[in-house]
C-alpha positions in Angstrom: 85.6 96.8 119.9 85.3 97.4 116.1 88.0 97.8 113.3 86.9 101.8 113.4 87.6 101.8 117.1 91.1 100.4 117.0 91.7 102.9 113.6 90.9 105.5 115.7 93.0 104.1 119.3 96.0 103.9 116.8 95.6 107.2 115.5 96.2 108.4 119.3 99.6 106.4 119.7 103.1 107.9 119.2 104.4 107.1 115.6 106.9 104.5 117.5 104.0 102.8 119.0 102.4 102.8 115.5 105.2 101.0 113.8 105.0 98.1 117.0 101.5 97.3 116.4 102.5 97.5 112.4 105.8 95.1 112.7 102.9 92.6 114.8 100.5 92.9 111.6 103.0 92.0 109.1 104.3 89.2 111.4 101.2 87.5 111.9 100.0 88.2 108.4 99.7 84.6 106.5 98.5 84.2 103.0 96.4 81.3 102.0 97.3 78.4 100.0 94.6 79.5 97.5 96.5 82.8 97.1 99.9 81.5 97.0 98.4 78.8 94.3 96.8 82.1 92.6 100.2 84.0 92.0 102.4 80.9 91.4 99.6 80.3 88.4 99.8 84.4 87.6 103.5 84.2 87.4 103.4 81.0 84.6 101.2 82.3 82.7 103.5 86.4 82.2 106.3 83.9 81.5 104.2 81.6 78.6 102.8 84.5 77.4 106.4 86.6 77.5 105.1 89.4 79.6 107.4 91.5 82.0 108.3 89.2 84.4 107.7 90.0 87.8 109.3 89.2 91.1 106.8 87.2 93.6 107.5 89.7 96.4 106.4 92.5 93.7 103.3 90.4 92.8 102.3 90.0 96.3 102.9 93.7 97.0 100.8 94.3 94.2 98.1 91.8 95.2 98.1 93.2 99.0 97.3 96.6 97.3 94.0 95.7 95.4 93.3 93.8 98.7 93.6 96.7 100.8 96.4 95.3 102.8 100.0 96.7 102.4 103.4 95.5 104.0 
């Protein structure tokens, strides 16, 4: 089964059984140290250079977003 297969199983499923299979995704979803390392670095260098000053869950939103992946 491919990616496009499951897309397309999902789109079949009740908007209830939808958000199960989305609270699963979000619950198994683990970032990397790499990443982690990769916003904590982000995050010092808005606050040395005195840049808005985001939150980490707004960073990692935003990151998720130009990943393709969103919460």
């Amino acid at each position: 089964m491919t990616a496009t297969d499951v897309i397309h199983q999902l789109q079949t499923l009740p908007p209830q059984e939808v958000a199960k299979v989305r609270d699963w995704l979000t619950e198994h979803d683990e970032e990397s140290p790499e990443l982690l390392a990769a916003i904590d670095q982000g995050l010092r260098s808005l606050e040395e250079k005195g840049a808005r000053v985001v939150t980490r869950d707004e960073l990692e939103n935003k990151v998720r977003q130009w990943a393709g992946k969103s919460r």
